[in-house]
C-alpha positions as a Python dict, from the first residue, in 0.01 Angstrom:
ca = {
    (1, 'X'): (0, 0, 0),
    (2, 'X'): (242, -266, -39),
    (3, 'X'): (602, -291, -25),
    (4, 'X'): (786, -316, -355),
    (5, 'X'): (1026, -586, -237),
    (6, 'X'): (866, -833, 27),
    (7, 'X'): (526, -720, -47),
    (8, 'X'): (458, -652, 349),
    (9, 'X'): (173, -379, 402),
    (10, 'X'): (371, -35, 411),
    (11, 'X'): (349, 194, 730),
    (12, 'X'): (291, 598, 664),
    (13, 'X'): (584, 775, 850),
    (14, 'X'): (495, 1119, 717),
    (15, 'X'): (289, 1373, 503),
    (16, 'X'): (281, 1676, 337),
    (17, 'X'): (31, 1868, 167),
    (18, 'X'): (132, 2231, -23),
    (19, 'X'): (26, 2368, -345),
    (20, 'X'): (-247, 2134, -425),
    (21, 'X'): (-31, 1835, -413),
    (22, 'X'): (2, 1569, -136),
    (23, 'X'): (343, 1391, -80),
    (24, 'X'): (332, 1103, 119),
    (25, 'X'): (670, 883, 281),
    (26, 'X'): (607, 535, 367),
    (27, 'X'): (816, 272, 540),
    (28, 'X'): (844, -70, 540),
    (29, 'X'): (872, -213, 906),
    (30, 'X'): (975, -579, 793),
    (31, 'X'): (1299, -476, 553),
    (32, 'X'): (1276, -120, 639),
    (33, 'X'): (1250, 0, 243),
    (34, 'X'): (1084, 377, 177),
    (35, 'X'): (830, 486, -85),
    (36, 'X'): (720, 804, -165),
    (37, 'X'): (393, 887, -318),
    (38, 'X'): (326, 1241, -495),
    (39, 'X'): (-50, 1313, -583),
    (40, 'X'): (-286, 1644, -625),
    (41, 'X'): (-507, 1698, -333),
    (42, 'X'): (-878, 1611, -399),
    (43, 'X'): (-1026, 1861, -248),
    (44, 'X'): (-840, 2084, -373),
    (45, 'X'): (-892, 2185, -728),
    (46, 'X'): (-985, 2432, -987),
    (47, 'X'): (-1283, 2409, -1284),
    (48, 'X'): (-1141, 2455, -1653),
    (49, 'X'): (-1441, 2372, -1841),
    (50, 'X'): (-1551, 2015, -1730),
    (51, 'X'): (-1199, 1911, -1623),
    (52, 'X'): (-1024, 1992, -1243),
    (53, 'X'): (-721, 2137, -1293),
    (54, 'X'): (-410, 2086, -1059),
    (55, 'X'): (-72, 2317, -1053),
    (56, 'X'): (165, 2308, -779),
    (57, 'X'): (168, 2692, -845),
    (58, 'X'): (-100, 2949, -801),
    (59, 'X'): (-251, 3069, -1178),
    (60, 'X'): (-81, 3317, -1311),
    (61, 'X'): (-258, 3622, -1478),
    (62, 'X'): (-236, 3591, -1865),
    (63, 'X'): (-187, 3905, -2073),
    (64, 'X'): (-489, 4027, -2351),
    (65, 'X'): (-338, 4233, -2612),
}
């Protein structure tokens, strides 16, 4: 990853993964800018059908009447 203003390769500073989602901060060590990525986990997922599904909150039960 790149920096958005000199375009200098981006150093990770810190991660966090919770909920299915990763959040990632990045810093720049030439001009010192920070990015922060936000992405679901890929390990972590759940089958609906043919598709993965990602929620940063647990399923909820859903009511028949």
């Amino acid at each position: 990853m790149r920096c958005l203003h000199c375009r200098h390769p981006l150093a990770r500073i810190d991660e966090v993964r919770e909920h299915h989602a990763r959040q990632t901060w990045y810093q720049c060590p030439a001009c010192g800018h920070q990015q922060t990525t936000s992405e679901p986990c890929p390990d972590i997922g759940r089958r609906i059908g043919k598709a993965l599904r990602f929620s940063a909150a647990p399923p909820r039960p859903t009511r028949q009447a």
